[in-house]
N, C-alpha and C positions, 0 to 999 in steps of 0.2 A: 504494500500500500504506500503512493506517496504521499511521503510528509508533508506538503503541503494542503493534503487533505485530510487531516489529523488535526484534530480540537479536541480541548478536553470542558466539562461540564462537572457540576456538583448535583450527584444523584445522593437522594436519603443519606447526605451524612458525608459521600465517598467523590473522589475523583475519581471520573474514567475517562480516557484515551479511546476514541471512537473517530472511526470515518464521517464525522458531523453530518454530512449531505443524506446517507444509510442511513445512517440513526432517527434523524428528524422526519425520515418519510412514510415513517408509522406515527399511527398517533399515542397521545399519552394523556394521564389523567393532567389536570394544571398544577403547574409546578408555583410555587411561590418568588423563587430565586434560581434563575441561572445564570451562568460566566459562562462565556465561550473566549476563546483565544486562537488564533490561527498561528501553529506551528511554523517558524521559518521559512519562507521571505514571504513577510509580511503585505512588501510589495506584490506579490503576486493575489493574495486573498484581495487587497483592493481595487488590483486589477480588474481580476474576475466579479467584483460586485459582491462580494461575502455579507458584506452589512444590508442591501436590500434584500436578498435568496434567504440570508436565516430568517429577518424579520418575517416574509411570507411565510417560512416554513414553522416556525415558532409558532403564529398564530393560528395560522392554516390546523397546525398536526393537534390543540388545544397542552401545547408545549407550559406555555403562559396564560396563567387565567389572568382574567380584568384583575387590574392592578399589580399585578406582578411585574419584579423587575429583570432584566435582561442586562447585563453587565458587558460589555465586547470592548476587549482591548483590543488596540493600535498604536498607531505610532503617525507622526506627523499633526502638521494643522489644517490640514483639508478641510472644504469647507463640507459640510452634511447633507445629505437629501435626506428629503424629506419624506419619512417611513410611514403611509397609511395606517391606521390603529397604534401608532407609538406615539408619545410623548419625549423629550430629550427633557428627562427630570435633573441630569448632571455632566457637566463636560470637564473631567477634572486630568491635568497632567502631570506625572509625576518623572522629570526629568523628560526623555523621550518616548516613555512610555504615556496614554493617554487611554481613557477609561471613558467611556459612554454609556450612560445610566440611563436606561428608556424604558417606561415604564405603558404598559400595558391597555389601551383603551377600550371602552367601548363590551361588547358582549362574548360569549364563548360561541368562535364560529361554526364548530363541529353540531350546532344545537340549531342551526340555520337562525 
């Protein structure tokens, strides 16, 4: 599997190492808090659009229930699009690393 398509998340408690794209294309009950991070080069996950594909797949798969948060690091100052059903609750950088805190709107989509 390449590493570039390696994220890891907090499940119940644990971190797992998962194929991020695999993982999210099943659904799941709402989670209250996930982290995702794109495994080295970071460049490439923003390339390919990583922050708009999870956001869909997040709410799509009932990943994130309303008001839940969604933590995605990066790196850079790039400016944001703007993610349907998200809110940008925090944009916080710590050195070159950078954390975006978007929190969850609106209703559970799996529930139409």
């Amino acid at each position: 599997m390449p590493t570039w398509r390696l994220a890891a998340y907090l499940e119940a408690g644990r971190v797992t190492a998962a194929d991020v794209f695999q993982r999210l294309a099943h659904p799941c009950p709402g989670k209250g808090l996930i982290w995702c991070w794109p495994i080295r080069p970071i460049e490439q996950a923003r390339e390919e659009g990583w922050l708009e594909k999870l956001a869909i797949l997040l709410a799509k798969g009932g990943w994130i229930k309303p008001g839940g948060v969604w933590v995605y690091e990066t790196e850079g100052k790039d400016a944001l699009p703007e993610l349907p059903g998200w809110r940008l609750a925090r944009d916080k950088r710590y050195g070159s690393t950078r954390l975006l805190f978007w929190v969850r709107e609106g209703r559970d989509e799996r529930n139409g």
